[in-house]
N, C-alpha and C positions, 0 to 999 in steps of 0.2 A: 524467620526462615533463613538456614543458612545459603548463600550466595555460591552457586558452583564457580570451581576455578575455570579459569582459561581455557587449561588445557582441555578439561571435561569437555567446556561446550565447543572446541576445536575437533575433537572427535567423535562428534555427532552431527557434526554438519557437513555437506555435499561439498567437497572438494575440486578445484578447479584443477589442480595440479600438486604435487607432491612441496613444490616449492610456493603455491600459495594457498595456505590452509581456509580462508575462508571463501566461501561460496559467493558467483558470479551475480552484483549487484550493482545498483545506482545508487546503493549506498556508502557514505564514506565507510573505513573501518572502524573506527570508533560505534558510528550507528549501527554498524551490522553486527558487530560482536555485542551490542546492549539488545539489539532482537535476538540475539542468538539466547543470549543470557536469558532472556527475560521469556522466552519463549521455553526453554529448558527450566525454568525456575514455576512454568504456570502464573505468571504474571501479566499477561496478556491478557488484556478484554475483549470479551467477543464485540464485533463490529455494531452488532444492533445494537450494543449498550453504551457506545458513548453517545457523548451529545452532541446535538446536531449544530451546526452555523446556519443552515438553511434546511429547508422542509416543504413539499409539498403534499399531494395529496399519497401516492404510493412511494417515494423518493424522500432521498436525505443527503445532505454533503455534510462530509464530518471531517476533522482534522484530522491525517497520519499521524500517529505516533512514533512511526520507525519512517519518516520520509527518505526520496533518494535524492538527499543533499550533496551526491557531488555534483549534478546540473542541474539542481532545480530550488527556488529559492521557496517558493510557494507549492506545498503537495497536502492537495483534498481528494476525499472518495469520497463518489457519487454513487450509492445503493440502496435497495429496495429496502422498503422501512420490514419487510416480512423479511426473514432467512431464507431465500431459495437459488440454487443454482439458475446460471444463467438461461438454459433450457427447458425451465419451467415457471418461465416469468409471459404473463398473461400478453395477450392483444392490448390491453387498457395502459397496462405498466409501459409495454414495448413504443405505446404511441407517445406515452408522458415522459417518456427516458426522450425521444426525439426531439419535442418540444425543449426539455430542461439544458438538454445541449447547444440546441440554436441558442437558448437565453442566456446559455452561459459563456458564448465562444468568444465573448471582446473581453473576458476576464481574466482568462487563460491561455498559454499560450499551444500546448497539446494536453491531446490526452493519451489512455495508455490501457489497453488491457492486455495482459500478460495469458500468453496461450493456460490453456489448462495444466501443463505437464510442468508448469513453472509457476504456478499460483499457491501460494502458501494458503491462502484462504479457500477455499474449493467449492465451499456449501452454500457461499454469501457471495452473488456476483457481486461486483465491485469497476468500477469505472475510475481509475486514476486520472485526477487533474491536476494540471501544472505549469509553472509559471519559471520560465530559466532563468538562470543568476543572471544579472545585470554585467556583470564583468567577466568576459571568458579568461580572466586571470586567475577568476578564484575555481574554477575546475580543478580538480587536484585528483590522480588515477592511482 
């Protein structure tokens, strides 16, 4: 499959400003223009199909593929092993998502959910976990 140029995937994504073509992220550029790419290219895996690092009974924490590496050194998602929007995630899920947070809060350092109007993923609620770089020298904007 051929690989779109630059410019392709510069003109299909949401514009911060005329003077900076890629859209407003915690990702470095590099990482964003490879989501950009790889998301214009259908190269993306949907969420419930990668593999999980952990797992319980309706939950899963899986690796980011496209993290926001400019302040974070460590980025997982925590999501319902089903596909459903946040608004239709059960009493059972919503008590075990509670649970999985307390157990997981001395490992991370925030966490993160992105309003709806800014979620790339929209079908698949999703809980960003995270861990900040170690050195506020390697932040880079």
């Amino acid at each position: 499959m051929k690989r779109p140029n630059i410019k392709t995937i510069l003109s299909t994504v949401k514009r911060r400003s005329k003077k900076d073509p890629l859209p407003v992220s915690l990702r470095k550029n590099t990482t964003e223009i490879f989501y950009q790419q790889s998301k214009l290219a259908k190269m993306t895996v949907p969420l419930h199909e990668e593999p999980h690092l952990r797992q319980w009974k309706h939950w899963k924490i899986i690796d980011n593929a496209f993290p926001y590496d400019v302040a974070f050194s460590t980025h997982h998602l925590l999501l319902p092993k089903r596909v459903v929007p946040e608004n239709e995630l059960t009493g059972t899920e919503r008590a075990e998502l509670e649970k999985i947070l307390e157990a997981v809060s001395d490992e991370y350092d925030c966490l993160l959910v992105n309003f709806i109007s800014k979620q790339s993923v929209r079908n698949h609620f999703h809980v960003h976990l995270m861990t900040y770089k170690d050195e506020r020298s390697n932040l880079t904007f």
